[in-house]
C-alpha positions in Angstrom: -62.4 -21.5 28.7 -60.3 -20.0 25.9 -59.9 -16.0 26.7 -58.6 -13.2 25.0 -57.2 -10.3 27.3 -57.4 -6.8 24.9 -56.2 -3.3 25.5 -53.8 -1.1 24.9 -49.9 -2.3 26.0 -49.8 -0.8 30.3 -53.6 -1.0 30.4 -53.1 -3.8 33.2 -54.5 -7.0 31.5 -51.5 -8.7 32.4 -51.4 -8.0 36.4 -55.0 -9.1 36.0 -54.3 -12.4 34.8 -51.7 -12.8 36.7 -54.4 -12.5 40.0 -57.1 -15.3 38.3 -55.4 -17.6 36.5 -54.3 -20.0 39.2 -57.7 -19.6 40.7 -59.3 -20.9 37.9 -56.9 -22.6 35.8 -56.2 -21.2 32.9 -52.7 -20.7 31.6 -51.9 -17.3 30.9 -50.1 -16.8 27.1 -48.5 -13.7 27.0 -46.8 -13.3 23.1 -44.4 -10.9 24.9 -42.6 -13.0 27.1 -42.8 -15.7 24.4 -40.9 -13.5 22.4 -38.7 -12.3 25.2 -37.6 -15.9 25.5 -36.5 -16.1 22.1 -34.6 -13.0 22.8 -32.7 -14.2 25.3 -32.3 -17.5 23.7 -31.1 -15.5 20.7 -32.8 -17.4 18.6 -33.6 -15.8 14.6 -37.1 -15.0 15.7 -36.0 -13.6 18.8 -33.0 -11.3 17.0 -35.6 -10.1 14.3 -38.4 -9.4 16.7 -35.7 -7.7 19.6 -35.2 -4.9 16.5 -39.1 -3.8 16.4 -39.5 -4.2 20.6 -36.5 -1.8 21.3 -38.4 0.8 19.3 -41.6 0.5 20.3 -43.0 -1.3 18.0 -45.1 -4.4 17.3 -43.4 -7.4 15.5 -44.5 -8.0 12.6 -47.3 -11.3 12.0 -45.5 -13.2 10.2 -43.2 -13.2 13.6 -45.9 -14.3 15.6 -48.6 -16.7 14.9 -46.6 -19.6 14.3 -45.5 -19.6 17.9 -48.9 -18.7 19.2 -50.3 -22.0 16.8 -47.8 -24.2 18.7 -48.2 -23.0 22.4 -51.9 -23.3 22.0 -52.2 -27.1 20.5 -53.8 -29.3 23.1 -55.2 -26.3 25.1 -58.5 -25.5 26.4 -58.0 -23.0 29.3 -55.9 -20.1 28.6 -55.7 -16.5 28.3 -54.3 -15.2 25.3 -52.1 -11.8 26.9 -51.3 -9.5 23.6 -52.3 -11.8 20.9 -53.8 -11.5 18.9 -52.5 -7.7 18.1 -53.6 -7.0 14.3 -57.1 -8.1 12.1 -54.5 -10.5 10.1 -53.5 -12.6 13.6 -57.3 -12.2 14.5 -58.1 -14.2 11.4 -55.3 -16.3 11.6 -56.2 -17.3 15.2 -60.0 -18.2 13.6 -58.3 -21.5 12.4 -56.7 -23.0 15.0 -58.7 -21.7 18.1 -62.0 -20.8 18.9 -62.2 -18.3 21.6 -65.4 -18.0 24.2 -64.4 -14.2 25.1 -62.8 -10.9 24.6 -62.2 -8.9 27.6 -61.4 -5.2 26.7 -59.7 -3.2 29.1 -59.9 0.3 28.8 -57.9 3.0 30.2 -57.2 7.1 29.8 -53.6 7.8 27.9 -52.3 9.5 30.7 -53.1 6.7 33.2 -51.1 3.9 30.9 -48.4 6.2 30.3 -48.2 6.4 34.3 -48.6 3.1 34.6 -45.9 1.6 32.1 -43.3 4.3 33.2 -43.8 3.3 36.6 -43.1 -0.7 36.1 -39.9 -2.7 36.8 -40.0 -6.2 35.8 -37.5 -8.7 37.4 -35.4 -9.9 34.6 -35.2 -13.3 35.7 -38.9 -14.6 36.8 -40.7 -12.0 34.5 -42.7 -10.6 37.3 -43.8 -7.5 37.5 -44.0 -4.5 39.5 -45.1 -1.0 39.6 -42.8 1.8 42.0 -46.3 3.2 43.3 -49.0 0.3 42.8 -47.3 -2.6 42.7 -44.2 -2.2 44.9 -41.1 -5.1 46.0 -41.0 -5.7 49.5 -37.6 -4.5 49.6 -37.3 -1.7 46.5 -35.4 -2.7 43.4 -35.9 -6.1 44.1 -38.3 -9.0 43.4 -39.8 -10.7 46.1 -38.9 -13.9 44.6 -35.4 -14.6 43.8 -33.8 -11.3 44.7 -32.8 -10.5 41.2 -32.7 -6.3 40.6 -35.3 -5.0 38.7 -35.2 -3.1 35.6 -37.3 -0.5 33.6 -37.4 -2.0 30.3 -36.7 0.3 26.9 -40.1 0.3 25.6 -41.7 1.3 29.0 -39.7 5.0 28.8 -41.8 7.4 28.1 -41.1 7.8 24.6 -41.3 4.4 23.5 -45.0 4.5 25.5 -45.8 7.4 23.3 -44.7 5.4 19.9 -46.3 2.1 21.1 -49.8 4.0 22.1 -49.9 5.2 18.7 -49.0 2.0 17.0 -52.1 0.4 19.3 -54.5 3.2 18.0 -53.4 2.0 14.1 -53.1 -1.2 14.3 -54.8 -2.9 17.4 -58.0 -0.7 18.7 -59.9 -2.4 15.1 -60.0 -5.4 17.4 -62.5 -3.9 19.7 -64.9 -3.9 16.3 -64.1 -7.1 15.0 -64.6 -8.8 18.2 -67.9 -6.7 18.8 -69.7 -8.1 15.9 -69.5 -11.5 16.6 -71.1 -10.7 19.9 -67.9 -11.9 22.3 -66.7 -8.5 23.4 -67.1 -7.4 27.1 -65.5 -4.0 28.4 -63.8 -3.6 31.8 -62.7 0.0 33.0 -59.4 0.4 34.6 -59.5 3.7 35.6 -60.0 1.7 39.6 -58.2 0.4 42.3 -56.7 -2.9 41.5 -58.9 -5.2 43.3 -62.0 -4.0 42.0 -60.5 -4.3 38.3 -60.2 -7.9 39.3 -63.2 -8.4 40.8 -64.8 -6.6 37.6 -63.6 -8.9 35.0 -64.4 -12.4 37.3 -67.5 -10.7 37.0 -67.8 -10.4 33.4 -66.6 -13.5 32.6 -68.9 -15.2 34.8 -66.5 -17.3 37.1 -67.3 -19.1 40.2 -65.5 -17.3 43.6 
């Protein structure tokens, strides 16, 4: 089963996949910790792309689908987590991957703004937490390795602001373009966690 997870950046879709993917197994790609990982590694796509995530913004394409096309070679059961981001990657993605279904989470401004000023992610595993909804045993500090947790840059509230409206421009035509060819499904987030979950096994018709 090839997925696509779509939504605005906070909206959740990531926690979510987080929660099913063992279960089922599927292999969740998330474009954002790929490109984290060439951050760190300080590679040239990773200093190029670091420039656009500091403020905000989305890297560019050309930045992006090449990785995506070589993650996804061989694959059959995954969940594509922020990718693709613009109609060009949506196209792009056409050629080398046909996808069964888009699930579109949806969510109030003020709810993701809540949301993404709220996370920590441990710098180390990637895992991720929220101060309120998704606390660390112990706070500051993830549950698995110990490692403190940060607040990245682009989940201060100003950044949120600049990346919501970035999503509005650039992403939201997604929701059409997936519409018409009759693969798009919408799953509220305005809910408790758990039924979020149990909404989108739902939708995409896994077993429990």
């Amino acid at each position: 089963m090839r997925l696509i997870f779509l939504g605005p950046p906070g909206i959740g879709k990531g926690t979510v996949a987080d929660r099913i993917k063992d279960k089922y197994n599927l292999t969740k790609i998330s474009t954002g910790d790929l490109l984290r990982e060439n951050v760190v590694n300080k590679t040239k796509l990773g200093i190029d792309a670091q420039e656009y995530m500091n403020q905000g913004k989305l890297v560019p394409d050309e930045l992006v689908i090449k990785i995506v096309e070589e993650k996804l070679k061989g694959m059959n059961n995954y969940i594509l987590d922020g990718f693709p981001r613009t109609i060009v990657q949506a196209q792009e993605l056409k050629k080398f991957a046909k996808i069964d279904q888009v699930i579109n989470f949806t969510a109030k401004d003020e709810t993701i703004i809540d949301r993404l000023s709220g996370r920590r992610i441990c710098p180390k595993c990637n895992t991720i937490y929220h101060i309120r909804n998704i606390p660390p045993k112990k706070p500051g500090i993830c549950d698995k390795d110990g490692t403190k947790l940060i607040q990245r840059e682009d989940d201060k509230p100003e950044s949120i602001k600049k990346r919501l409206k970035v999503y509005q421009n650039q992403t939201k035509p997604l929701v059409a373009f997936y519409n018409k060819k009759n693969i798009l499904v919408n799953v509220d987030t305005d809910k408790p966690l758990p039924e979020i979950v149990d909404n989108t096994i739902n939708v995409i018709g896994l077993k429990r």
